[in-house]
C-alpha positions in Angstrom: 7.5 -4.4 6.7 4.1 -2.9 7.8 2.1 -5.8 10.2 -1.2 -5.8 11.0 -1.8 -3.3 12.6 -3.3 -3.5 16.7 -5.1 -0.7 18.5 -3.6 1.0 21.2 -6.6 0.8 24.0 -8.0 4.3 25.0 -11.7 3.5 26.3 -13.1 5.0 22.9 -13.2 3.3 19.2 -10.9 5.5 17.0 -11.1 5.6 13.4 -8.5 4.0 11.3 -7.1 5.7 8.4 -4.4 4.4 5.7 -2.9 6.0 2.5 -2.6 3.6 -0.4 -1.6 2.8 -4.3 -4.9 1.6 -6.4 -4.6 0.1 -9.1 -7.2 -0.6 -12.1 -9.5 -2.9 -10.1 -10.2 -4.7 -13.7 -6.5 -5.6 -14.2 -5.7 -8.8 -14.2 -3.3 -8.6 -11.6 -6.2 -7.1 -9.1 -8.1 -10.0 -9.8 -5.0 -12.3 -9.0 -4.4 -11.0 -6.0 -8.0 -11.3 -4.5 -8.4 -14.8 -5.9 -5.0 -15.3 -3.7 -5.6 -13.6 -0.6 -9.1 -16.0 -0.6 -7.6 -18.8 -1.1 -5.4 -18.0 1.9 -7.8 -16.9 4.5 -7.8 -12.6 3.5 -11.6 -11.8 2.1 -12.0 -8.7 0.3 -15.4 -6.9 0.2 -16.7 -6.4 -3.6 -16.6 -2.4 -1.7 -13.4 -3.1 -0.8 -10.5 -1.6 -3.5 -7.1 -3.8 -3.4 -4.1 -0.9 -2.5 -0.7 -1.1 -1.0 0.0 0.5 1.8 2.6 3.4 2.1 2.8 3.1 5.5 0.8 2.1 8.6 -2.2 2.5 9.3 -2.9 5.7 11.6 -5.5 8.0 13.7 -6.3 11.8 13.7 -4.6 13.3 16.8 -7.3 14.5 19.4 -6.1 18.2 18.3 -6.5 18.3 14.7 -10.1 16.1 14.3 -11.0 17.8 11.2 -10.8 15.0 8.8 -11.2 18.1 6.1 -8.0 19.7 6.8 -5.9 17.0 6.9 -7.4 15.4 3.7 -6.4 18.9 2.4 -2.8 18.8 3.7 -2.0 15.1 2.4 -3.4 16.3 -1.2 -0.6 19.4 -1.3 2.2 17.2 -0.3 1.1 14.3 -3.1 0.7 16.9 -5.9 3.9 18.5 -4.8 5.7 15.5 -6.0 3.9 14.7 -8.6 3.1 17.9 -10.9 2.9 16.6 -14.1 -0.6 14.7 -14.7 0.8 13.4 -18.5 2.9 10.9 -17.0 1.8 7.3 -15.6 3.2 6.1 -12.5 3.9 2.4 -11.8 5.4 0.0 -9.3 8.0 -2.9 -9.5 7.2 -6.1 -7.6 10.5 -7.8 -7.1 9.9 -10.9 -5.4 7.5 -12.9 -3.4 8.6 -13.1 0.3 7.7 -14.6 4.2 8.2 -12.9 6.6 7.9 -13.9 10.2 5.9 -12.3 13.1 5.6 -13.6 16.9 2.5 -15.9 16.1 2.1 -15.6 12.0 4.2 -15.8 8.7 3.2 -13.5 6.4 3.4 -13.8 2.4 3.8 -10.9 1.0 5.1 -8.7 -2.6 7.7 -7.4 -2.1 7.4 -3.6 -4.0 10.1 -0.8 -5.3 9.5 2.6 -5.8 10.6 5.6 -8.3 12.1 8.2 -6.3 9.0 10.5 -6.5 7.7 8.2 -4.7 9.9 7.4 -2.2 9.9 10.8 -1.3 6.2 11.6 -1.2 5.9 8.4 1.4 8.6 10.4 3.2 6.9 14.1 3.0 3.6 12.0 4.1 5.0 10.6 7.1 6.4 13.5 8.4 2.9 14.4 9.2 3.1 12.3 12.4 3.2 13.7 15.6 2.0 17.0 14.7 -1.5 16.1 12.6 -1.6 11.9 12.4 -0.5 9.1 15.1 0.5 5.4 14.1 -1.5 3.0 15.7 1.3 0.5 15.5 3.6 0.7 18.6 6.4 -0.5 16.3 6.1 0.7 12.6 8.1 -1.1 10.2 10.5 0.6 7.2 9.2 -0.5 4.0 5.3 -1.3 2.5 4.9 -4.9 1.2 1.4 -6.2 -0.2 -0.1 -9.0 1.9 -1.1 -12.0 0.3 -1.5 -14.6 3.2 -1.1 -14.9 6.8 -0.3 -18.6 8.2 0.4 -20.1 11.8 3.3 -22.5 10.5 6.4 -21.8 8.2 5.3 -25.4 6.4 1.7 -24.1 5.0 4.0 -20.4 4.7 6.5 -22.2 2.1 3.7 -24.0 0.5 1.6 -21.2 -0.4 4.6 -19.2 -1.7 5.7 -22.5 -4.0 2.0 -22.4 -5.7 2.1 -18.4 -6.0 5.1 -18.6 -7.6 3.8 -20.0 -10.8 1.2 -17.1 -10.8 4.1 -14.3 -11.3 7.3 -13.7 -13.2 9.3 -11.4 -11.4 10.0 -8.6 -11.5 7.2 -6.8 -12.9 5.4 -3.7 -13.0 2.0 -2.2 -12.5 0.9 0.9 -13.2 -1.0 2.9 -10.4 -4.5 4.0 -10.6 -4.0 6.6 -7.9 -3.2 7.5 -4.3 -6.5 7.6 -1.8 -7.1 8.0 1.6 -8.8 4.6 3.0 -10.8 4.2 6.3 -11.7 1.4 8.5 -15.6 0.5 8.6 -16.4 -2.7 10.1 -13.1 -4.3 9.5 -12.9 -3.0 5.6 -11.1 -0.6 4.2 -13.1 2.1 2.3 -11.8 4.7 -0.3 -12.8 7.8 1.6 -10.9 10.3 -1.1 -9.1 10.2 -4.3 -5.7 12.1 -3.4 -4.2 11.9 -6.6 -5.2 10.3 -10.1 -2.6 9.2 -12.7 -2.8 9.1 -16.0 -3.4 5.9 -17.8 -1.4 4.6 -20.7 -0.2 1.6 -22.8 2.6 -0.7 -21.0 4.7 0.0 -24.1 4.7 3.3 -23.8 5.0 3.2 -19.9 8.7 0.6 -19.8 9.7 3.1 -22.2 9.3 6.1 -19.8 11.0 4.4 -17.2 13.8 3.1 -18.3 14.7 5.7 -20.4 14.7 8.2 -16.9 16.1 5.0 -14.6 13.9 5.7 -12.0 12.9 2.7 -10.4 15.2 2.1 -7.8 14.9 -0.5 -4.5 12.6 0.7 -1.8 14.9 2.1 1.4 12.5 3.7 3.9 13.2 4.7 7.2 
């Protein structure tokens, strides 16, 4: 799992980029999920879009500190996995889960992937060490979506009882897009749309899917 993420001291603020899934900011499940993460402590901005993280959060190596050109770079590797702009893209939530940090527990979704997916996260990580640095010493292998941090397993167990009843799993959500995110003043802000997906009925969506089987577990290394 991705933690929060702590920056690596080099006498000069860096800016903080992430890659993220939207999804339709109207949707009932956006609206869940913020009414969740402030009843647990984790305010959202109204400027501030709810995504999920691909992977964690990262800088702009001091050689390549044109924001331009690697905006540029991360749109050809998303379209190049996803060509066709008729289809809708969504994601499986499979469970609610805790997991445990040195000092916190974490609540979190737990999300799977289709394939195209897992391998555009894959394409787009491969951009580190030549164009983009983690700013996580230890990166974790799969995205999760954070609902709560707590300081005791107890008020951890608690919280994930009363979700509970908010979800039946699994489930799916269709995604809005892919967009490049950066840190200003401790919010994350859509800086540029990498990819939009097209938008259709639910129906019509499960139908797609499980007629191609493409949702599979998420498996990243």
């Amino acid at each position: 799992m991705i933690l929060t993420p702590t920056c690596r001291e080099r006498g000069r603020s860096m800016n903080k980029f992430l890659i993220g899934a939207r999804f339709d900011p109207s949707s009932l499940f956006c609206s869940k999920c913020r009414n969740i993460k402030q009843r647990y402590g984790l305010h959202l901005s109204s400027a501030e879009c709810l995504n999920l993280p691909l992977f964690a959060p990262f800088e702009i190596l001091e050689k390549n500190r044109n924001k331009n050109d690697l905006i540029e770079e991360m749109e050809e590797e998303v379209n190049s996995f996803f060509i066709d702009g008729s289809e809708s893209h969504f994601i499986n939530f499979s469970s609610l889960e805790i997991f445990k940090t040195k000092k916190k527990f974490l609540l979190y979704l737990q999300p799977q992937f289709s394939q195209d997916f897992i391998y555009c996260i894959e394409s787009l990580k491969g951009l580190k060490g030549r164009m983009i640095r983690s700013i996580k010493e230890k990166e974790s292998k799969t995205p999760y979506l954070l609902l709560g941090k707590f300081y005791n397993e107890f008020e951890a167990t608690k919280a994930r009882s009363e979700i509970m009843s908010e979800f039946t799993f699994p489930f799916s959500i269709q995604v809005q897009g892919l967009s490049l995110f950066e840190q200003s003043e401790k919010t994350w802000k859509e800086e540029r749309s990498l990819k939009e997906f097209k938008s259709h009925s639910y129906e019509h969506v499960v139908e797609q899917y499980e007629d191609k089987k493409k949702i599979t577990s998420c498996d990243l290394t």
